[in-house]
ROZA-475959 format. One line per 8 residues: number of its first residue (from 1); for each residue x, y, z of C-alpha. Coordinates in Angstrom, 1 decimal, m for minus. Layout:
NUM = X:Y:Z ~ ...
This chain:
1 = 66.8:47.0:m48.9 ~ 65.0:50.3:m50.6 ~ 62.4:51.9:m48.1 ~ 58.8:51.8:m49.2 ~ 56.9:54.5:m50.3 ~ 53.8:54.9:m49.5 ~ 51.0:55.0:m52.1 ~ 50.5:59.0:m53.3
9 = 46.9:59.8:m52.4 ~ 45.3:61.9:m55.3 ~ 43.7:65.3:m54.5 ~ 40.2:63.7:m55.7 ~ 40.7:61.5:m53.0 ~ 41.8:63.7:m50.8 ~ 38.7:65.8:m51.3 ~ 36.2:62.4:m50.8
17 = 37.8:62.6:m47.6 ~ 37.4:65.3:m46.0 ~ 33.5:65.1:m47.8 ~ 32.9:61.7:m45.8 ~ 34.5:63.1:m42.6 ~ 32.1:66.0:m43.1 ~ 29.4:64.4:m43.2 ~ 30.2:61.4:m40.3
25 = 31.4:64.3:m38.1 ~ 27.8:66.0:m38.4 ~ 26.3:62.8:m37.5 ~ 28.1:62.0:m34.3 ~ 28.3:65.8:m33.0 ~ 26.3:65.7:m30.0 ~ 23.7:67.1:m28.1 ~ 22.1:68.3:m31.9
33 = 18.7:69.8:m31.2 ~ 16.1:67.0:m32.4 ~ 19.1:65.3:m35.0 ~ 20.5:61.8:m34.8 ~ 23.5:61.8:m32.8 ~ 25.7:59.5:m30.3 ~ 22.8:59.7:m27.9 ~ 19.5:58.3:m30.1
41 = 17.6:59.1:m33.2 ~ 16.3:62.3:m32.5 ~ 13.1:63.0:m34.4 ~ 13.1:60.4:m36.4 ~ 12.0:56.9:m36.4 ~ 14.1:55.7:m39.8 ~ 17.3:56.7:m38.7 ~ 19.8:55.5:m36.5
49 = 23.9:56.4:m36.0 ~ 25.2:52.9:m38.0 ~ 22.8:54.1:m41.1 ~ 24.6:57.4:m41.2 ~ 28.0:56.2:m41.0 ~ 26.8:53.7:m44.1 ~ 25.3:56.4:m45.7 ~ 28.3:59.0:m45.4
57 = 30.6:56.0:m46.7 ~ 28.7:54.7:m49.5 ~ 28.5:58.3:m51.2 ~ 32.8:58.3:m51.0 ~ 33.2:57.2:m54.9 ~ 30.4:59.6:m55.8 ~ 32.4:62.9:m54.2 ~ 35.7:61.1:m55.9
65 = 34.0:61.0:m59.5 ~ 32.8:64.5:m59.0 ~ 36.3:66.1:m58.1 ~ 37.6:63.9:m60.7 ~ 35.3:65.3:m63.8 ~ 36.1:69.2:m62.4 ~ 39.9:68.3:m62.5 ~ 39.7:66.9:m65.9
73 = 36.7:69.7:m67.6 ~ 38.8:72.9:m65.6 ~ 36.4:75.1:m65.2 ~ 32.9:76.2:m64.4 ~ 30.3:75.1:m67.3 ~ 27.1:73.5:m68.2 ~ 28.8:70.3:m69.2 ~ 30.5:70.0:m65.8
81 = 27.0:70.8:m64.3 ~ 25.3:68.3:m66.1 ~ 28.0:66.2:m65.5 ~ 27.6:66.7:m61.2 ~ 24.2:65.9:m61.6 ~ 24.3:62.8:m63.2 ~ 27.1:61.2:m60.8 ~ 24.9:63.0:m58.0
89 = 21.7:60.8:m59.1 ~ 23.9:57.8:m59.5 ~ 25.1:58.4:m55.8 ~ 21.7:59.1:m54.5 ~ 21.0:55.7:m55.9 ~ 24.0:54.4:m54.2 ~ 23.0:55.7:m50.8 ~ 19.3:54.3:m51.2
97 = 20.5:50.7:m51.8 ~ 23.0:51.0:m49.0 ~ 20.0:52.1:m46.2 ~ 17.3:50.1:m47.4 ~ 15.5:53.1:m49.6 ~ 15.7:55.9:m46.3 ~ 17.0:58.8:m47.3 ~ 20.1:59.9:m45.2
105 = 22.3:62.3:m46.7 ~ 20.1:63.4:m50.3 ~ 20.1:67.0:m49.1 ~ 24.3:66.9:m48.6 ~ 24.7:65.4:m51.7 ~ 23.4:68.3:m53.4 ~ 25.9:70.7:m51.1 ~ 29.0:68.9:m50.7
113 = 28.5:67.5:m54.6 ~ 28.8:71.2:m55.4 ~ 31.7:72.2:m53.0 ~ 33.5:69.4:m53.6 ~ 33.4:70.1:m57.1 ~ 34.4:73.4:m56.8 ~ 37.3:72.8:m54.5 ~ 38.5:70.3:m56.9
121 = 38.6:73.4:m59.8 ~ 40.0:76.2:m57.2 ~ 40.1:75.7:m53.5 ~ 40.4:79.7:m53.1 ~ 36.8:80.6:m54.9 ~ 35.1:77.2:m53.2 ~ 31.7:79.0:m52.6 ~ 32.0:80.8:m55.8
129 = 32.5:78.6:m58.3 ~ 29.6:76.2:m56.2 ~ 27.4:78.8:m56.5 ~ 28.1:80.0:m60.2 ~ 27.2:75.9:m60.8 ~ 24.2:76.2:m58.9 ~ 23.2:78.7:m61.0 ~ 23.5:76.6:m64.2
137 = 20.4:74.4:m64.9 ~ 20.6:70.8:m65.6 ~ 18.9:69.6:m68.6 ~ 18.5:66.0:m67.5 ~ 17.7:66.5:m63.7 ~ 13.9:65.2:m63.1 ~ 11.4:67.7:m62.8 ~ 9.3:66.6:m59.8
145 = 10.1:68.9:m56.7 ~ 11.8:67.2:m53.5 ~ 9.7:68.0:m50.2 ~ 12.1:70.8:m49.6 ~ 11.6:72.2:m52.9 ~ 7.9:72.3:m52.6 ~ 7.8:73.7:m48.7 ~ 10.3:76.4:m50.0
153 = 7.8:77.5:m52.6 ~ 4.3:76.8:m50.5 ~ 6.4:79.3:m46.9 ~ 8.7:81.5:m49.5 ~ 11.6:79.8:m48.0 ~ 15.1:79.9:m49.6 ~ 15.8:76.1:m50.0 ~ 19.0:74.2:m50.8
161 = 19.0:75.3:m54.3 ~ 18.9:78.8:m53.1 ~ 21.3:78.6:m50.2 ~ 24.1:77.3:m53.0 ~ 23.2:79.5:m55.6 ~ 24.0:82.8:m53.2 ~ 27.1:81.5:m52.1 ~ 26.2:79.1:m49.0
169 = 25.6:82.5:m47.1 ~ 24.4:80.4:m44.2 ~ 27.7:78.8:m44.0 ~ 30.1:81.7:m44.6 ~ 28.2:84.6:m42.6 ~ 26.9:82.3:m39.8 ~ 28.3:78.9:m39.3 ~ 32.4:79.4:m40.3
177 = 32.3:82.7:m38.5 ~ 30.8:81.0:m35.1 ~ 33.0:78.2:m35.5 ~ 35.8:80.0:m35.3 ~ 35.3:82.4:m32.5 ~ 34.1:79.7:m30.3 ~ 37.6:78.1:m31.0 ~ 39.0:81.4:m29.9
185 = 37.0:81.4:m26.8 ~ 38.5:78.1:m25.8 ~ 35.3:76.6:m25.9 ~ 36.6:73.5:m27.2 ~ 36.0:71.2:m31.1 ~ 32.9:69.5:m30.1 ~ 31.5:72.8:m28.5 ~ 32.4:75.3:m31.4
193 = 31.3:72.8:m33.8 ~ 27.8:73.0:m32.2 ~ 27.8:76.5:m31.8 ~ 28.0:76.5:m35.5 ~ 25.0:74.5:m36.2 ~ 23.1:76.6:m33.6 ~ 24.4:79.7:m35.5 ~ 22.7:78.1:m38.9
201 = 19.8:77.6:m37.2 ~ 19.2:80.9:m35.6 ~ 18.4:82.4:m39.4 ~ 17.6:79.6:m41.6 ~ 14.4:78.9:m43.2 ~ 15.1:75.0:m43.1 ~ 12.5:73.5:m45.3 ~ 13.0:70.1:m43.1
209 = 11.6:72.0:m40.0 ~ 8.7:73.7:m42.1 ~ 8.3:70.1:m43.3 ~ 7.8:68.5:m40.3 ~ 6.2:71.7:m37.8 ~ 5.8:74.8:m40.1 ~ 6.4:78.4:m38.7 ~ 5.6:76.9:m35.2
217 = 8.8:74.6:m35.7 ~ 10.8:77.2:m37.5 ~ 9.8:79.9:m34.8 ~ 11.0:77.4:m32.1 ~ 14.2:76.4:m34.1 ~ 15.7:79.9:m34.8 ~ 14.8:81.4:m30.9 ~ 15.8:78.5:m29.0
225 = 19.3:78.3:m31.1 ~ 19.9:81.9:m30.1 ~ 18.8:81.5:m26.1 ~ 21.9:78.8:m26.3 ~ 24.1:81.7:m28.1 ~ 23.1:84.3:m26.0 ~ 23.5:82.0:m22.6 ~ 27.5:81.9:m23.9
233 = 27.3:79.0:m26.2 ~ 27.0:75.0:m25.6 ~ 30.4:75.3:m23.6 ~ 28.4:77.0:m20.9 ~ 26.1:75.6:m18.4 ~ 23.3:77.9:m18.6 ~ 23.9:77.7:m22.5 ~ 23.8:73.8:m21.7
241 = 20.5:74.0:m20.2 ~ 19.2:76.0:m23.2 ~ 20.2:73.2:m25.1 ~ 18.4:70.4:m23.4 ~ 15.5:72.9:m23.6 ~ 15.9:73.6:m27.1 ~ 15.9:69.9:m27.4 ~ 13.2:68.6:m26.1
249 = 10.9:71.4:m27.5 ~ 11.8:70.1:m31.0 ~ 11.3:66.3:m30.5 ~ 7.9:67.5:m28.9 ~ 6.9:69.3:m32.0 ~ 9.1:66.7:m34.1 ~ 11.5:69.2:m36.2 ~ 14.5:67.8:m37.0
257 = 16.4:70.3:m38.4 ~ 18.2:68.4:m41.0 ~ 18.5:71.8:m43.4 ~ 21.1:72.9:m41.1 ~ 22.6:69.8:m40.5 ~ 23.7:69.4:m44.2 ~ 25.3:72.9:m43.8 ~ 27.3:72.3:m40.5
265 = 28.4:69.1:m42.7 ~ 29.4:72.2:m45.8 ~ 30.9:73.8:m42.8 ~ 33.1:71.5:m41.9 ~ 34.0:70.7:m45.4 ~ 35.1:74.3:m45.9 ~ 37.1:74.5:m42.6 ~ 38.7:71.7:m43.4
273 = 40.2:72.1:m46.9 ~ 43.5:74.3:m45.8 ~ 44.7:70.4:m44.3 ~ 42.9:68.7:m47.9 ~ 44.8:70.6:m50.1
């Protein structure tokens, strides 16, 4: 009798993976400031855990087509750009049919599209090569602005487009570093995981804040993240306490950070592509 071999898993796959882990392990991290999470909805009314999990799933063939056209185009250019943005749109649409038209995810779609991409082409230069696509401009991508876009041009804000197109700076100076030196403080995963979305949010503009509670919100946002930080992180108790506080002065002012929610799901894309690869 010949032993059975299991089925080889493709590195496209591989990569819409880890993309869909990202983004369901963002969604049940918890206590998030004002985000859905395993305890409610957070700030918002449309969203619930079960919709995110959807969400996250339904956009798994759109991450597999995009590491799929990088593998087969090999490099950084406007075609492979163009190319991302169309299978992007055609997820989008994807995602809006699975949660009844709320969006969920549009925000990572733009991040992870791009990482995933570039992991696919070199997973040593992963913020590089999403940022030198970032720079490229798609030809076919509609020209009316995204709420993010237009709150990042009426506060000067650097939105998502920005934040790719400098290299996720966010993610690599803030959220990996963080990450990993609450792991090294024993603090445990769920802990250092939060500590890296609290160290995103103690710098970012996130447009979704300004959106929702301008500076007011924003101002809120970055201090409270760092009074958690500065109490010794969310494995604390007086950080805990921050946390709560932090908490309950965003639902109150209804800022939902979900800016630096898409980039703690980036984050965990990137820390996770050693085991991907």
């Amino acid at each position: 009798m010949r032993a059975l071999k299991l089925h080889e898993v493709s590195l496209a796959d591989r990569l819409a993976d880890r993309a869909v882990d990202a983004l369901i392990d963002e969604a049940d991290l918890s206590p998030k400031p004002a985000l859905v999470d395993r305890r409610g909805n957070g700030a918002h009314t449309d969203l619930h855990l079960g919709l995110m999990h959807a969400s996250a799933l339904s956009l798994w063939p759109m991450f597999k087509q995009m590491a799929e056209v990088a593998i087969e185009m090999g490099e950084v250019s406007l075609p492979l750009r163009e190319a991302l943005g169309r299978i992007g749109r055609e997820g989008e649409q994807a995602m809006l049919a699975t949660t009844g038209g709320v969006n969920t995810h549009r925000g990572a779609i733009w991040a992870l599209g791009l990482l995933t991409a570039a992991a696919a082409l070199d997973p040593g230069s992963v913020t590089l090569n999403a940022a030198r696509l970032a720079l490229l401009n798609d030809r076919y991508a509609p020209q009316s602005l995204s709420h993010g876009a237009q709150v990042a041009q009426r506060y000067g804000a650097r939105g998502a487009r920005e934040e790719a197109q400098l290299g996720f700076p966010s993610v690599t100076q803030r959220g990996l570093p963080q990450l990993h030196k609450s792991r090294q403080q024993n603090a445990g995963e769920q802990s250092a995981r939060l500590d890296a979305l609290l160290a995103i949010m103690t710098e970012l503009a996130d447009t979704c804040v300004l959106y929702r509670a301008g500076y007011d919100g924003l101002t809120a946002m970055q201090q409270g993240a760092q009074a958690v930080l500065d109490a010794g992180g969310s494995a604390t108790l007086a950080g805990r306490r921050q946390l709560h506080a932090l908490d309950e002065q965003l639902l109150a002012l209804n800022a939902s950070p979900g800016g630096a929610a898409d980039l703690l799901a980036a984050c965990l894309f990137i820390d996770r592509l050693d085991g991907a690869l």
